[in-house]
Wavefront OBJ file of the C-alpha trace (Angstrom):
o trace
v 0.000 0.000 0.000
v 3.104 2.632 0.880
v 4.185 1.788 -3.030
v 0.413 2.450 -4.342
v -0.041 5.761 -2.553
v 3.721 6.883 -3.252
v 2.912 5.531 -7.258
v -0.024 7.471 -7.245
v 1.524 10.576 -5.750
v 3.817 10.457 -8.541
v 1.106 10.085 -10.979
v -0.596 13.615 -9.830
v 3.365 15.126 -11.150
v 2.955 14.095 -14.009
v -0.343 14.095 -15.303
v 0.279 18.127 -14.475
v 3.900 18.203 -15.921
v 2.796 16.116 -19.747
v -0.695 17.773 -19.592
v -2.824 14.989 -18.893
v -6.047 14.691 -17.811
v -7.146 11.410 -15.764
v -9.322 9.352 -17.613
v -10.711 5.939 -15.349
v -9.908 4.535 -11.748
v -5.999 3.622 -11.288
v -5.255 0.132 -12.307
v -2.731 -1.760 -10.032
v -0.054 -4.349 -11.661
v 2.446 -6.642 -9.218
v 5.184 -3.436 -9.199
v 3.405 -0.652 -11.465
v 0.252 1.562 -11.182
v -1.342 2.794 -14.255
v -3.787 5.923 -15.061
v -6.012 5.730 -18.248
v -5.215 9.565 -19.346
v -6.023 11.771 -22.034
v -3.625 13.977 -24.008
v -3.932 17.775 -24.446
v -4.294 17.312 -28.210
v -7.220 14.350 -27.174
v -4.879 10.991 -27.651
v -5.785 8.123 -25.359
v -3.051 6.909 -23.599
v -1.803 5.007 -20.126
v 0.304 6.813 -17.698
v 2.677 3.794 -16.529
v 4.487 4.756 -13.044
v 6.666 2.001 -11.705
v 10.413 2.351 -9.694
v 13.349 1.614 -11.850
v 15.005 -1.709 -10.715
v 16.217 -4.640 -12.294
v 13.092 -5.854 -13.947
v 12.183 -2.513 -15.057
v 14.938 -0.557 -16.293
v 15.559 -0.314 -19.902
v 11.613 -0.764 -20.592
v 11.947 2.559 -22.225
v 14.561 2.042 -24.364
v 13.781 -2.116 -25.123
v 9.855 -0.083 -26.767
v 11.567 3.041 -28.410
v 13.847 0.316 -30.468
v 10.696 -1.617 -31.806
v 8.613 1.220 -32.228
v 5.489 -0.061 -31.994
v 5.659 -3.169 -34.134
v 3.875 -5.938 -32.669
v 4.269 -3.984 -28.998
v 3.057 -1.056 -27.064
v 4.151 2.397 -28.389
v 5.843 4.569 -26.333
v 4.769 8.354 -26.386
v 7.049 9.765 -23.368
v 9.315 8.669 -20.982
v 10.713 10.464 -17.974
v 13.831 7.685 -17.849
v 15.256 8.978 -13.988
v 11.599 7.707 -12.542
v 10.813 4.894 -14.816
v 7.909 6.643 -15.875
v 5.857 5.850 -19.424
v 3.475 7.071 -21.133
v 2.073 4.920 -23.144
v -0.819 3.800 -25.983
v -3.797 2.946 -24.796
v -4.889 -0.811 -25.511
v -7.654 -2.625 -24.201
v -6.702 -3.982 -20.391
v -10.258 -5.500 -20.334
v -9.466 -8.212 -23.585
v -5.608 -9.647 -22.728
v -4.900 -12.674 -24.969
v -5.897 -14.561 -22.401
v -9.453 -14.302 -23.588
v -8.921 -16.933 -26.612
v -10.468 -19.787 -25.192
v -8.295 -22.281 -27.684
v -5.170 -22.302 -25.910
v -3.461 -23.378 -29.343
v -4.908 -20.196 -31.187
v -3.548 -18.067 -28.440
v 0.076 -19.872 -28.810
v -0.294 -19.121 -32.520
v -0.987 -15.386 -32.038
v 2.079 -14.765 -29.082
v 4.199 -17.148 -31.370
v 3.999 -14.591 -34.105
v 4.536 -11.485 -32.002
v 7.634 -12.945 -30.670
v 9.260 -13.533 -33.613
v 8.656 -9.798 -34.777
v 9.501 -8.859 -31.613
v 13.500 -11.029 -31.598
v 13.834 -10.103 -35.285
v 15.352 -6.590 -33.632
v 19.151 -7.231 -32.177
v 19.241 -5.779 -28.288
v 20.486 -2.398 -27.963
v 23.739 -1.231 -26.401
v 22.603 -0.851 -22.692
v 20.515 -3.719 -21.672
v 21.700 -6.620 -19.587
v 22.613 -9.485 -21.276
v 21.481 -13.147 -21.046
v 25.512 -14.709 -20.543
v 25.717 -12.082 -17.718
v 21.999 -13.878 -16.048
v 23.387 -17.656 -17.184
v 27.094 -16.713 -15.115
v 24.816 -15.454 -11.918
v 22.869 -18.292 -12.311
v 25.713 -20.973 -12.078
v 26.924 -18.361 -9.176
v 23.857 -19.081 -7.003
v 22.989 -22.431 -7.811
v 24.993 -24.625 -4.939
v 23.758 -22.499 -2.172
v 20.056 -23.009 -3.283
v 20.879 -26.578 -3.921
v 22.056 -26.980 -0.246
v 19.302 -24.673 1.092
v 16.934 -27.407 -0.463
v 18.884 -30.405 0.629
v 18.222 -28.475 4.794
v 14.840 -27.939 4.071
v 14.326 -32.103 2.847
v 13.041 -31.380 -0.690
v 13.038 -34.198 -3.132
v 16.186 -35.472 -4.254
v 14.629 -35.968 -6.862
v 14.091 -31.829 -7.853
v 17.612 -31.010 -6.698
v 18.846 -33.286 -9.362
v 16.810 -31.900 -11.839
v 17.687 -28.570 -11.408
v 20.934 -29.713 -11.890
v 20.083 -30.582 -15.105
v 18.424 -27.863 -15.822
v 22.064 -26.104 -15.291
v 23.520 -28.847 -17.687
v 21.336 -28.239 -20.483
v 21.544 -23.996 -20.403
v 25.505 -24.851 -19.999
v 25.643 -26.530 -23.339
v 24.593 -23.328 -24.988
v 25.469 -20.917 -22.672
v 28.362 -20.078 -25.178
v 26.262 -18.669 -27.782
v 24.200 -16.364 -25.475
v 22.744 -14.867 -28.744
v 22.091 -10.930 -29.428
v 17.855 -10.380 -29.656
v 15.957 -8.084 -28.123
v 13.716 -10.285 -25.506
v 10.902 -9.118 -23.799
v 11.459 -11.748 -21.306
v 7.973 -12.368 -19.200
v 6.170 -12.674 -22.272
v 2.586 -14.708 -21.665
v -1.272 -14.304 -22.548
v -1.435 -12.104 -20.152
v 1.016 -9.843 -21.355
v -0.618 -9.395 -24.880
v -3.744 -6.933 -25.413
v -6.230 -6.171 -27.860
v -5.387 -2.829 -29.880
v -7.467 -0.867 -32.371
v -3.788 -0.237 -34.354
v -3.778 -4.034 -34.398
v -5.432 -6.946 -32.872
v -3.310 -7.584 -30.382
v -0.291 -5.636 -29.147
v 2.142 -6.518 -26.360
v 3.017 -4.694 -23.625
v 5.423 -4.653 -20.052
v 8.639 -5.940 -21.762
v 11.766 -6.497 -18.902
v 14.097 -5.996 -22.019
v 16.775 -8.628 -22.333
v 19.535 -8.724 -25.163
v 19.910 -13.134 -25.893
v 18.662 -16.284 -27.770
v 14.421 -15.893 -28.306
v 14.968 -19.925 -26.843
v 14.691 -18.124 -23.416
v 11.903 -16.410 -23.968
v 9.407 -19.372 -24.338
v 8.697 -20.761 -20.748
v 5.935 -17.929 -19.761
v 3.762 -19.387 -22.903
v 3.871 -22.849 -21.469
v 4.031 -22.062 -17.545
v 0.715 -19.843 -18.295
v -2.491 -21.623 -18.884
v -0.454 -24.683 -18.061
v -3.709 -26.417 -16.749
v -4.741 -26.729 -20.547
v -1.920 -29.153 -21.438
v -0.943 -29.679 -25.089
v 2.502 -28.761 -24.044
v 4.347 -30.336 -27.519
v 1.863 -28.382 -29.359
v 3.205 -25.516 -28.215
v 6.316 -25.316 -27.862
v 6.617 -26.749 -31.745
v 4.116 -24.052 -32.558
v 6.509 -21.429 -30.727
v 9.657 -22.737 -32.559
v 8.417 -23.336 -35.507
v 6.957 -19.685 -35.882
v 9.781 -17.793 -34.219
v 12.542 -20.331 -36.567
v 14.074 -21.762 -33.197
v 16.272 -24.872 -33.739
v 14.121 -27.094 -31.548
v 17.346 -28.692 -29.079
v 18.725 -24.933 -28.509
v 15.075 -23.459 -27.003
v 14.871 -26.498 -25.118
v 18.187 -26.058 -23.330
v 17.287 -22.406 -23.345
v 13.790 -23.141 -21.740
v 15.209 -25.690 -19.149
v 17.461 -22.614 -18.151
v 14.488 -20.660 -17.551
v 12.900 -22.830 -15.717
v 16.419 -23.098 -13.417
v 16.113 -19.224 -13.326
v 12.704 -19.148 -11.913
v 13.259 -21.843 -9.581
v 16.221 -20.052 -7.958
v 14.172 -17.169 -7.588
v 11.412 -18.802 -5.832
v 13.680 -20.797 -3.425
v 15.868 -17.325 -2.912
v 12.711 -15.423 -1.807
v 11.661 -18.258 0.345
v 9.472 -20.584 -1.857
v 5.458 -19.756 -2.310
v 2.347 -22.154 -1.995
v 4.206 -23.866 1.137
v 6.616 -25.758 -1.825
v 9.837 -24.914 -2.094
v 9.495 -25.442 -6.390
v 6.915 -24.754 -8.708
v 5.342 -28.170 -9.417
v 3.963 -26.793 -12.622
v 7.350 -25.609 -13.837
v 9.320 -28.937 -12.571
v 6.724 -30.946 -14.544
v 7.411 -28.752 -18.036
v 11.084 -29.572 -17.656
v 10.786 -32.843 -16.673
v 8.822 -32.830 -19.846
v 11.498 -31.467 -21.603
v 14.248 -33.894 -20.443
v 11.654 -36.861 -21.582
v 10.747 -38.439 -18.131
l 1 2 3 4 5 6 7 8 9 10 11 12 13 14 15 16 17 18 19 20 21 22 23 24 25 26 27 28 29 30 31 32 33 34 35 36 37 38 39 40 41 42 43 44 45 46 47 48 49 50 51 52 53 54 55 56 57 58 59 60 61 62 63 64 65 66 67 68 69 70 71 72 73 74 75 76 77 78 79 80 81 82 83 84 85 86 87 88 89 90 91 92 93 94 95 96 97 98 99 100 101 102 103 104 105 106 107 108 109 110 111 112 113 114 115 116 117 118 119 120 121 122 123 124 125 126 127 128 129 130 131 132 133 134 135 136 137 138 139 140 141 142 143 144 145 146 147 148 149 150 151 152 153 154 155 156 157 158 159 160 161 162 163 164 165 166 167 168 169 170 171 172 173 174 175 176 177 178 179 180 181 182 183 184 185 186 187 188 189 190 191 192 193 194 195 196 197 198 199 200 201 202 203 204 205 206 207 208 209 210 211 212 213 214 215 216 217 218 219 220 221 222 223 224 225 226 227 228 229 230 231 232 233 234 235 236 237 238 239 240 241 242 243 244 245 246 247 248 249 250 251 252 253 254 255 256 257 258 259 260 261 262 263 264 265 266 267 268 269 270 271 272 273 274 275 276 277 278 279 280 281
């Protein structure tokens, strides 16, 4: 609540400061507040206020280098606060809304590869700078879940997990990723159907990027379906995204463990089954 009513304070700076008039009730994401505004000259748009830290910085820069195709355009940015003003799609109608979970795959599938067609900026972290903290952290987590009693069983595959990103972890590659991109993360647009939005810019191999399609909606299965819809689409060779993917899923498993686990399980069931998946067992 302190980060809502500090957000929101912000929010009454700069709807003053870019001459915007408030336009709808705040909307709260997991780190961000947005305000449905209106421009002086009449444009729609969404004030985005958020606190620059490591998932959000570069956001600014990651949306002025694709320029609207396939994503969110950017109309201002006040780059010291993290602050964006933004298009205005349609937060009631994410991507999410396309009941066939394969039809949804097929639309994200094709916005990603517009979207990793673009080579990464100069300025953005890089994915062989993530895969080196990874290996970094990986033996105290592994010995924080050997105290705790989890499975042996998970501890080795995260292990794996580490094997398989190491293989490729030479040939970090040189795309611009959004990196949390999911149904979620894709709205309806009147400029085009759908748009995406709330990149946390990423210069590496697109093979990274495709866990938060299959983690999301999970529930609805058809897993092979769409991961060879993904790489197919986006031109992945199929053994690279898996190692990429497995690393993912080691990424997101230190992070839960790190923060203290969530759900009362130390790992993500869903995400241990999709690599298990992966490693064909």
């Amino acid at each position: 609540m302190v980060r809502y009513a500090r957000l929101l304070k912000r929010g009454e700076e700069f709807l003053e400061r870019w001459g915007l008039r408030q336009d709808g009730a705040p909307m709260s994401g997991r780190v961000s507040v947005v305000l449905p505004v209106v421009c002086g000259d009449g444009t729609r748009a969404a004030l985005k206020l958020q606190d620059v830290d490591e998932e959000t910085v570069g956001e600014g820069l990651a949306l002025r280098t694709w320029g609207g195709d396939g994503v969110v355009r950017l109309l201002a940015e006040d780059a010291e606060t993290g602050t964006l003003l933004l298009e205005r799609l349609d937060e009631a109608r994410p991507l999410a809304v396309v009941e066939d979970v394969i039809e949804a795959t097929r639309i994200l599938a094709g916005l990603l590869a517009r979207l990793t067609a673009v080579p990464a900026p100069e300025g953005l972290r890089r994915l062989d700078g993530v895969v080196v903290g990874m290996f970094e952290r990986l033996p105290a987590v592994l010995k924080s879940l050997e105290e705790e009693g989890a499975d042996e069983a998970d501890r080795r595959l995260l292990k794996d997990c580490a094997a398989a990103v190491g293989e490729v972890a030479g040939e970090p590659g040189d795309r611009l990723l959004h990196w949390d991109l999911h149904f979620e993360n894709v709205l309806a647009a009147e400029r085009e159907p759908w748009l995406v939005i709330d990149p946390k810019p990423l210069g590496g191999d697109p093979g990274f990027e495709l866990l938060p399609a299959l983690w999301n909606r999970f529930e609805e299965g058809r897993l092979a379906r769409r991961f060879d819809l993904l790489t197919g689409v986006v031109g992945l060779e199929r053994e690279r995204a898996r190692a990429w993917t497995l690393g993912r899923v080691l990424q997101n498993s230190l992070w839960r463990v790190e923060e203290g686990g969530g759900d009362g399980e130390a790992l993500d069931a869903e995400q241990m089954a999709i690599a298990r998946w992966l490693l064909g067992r």
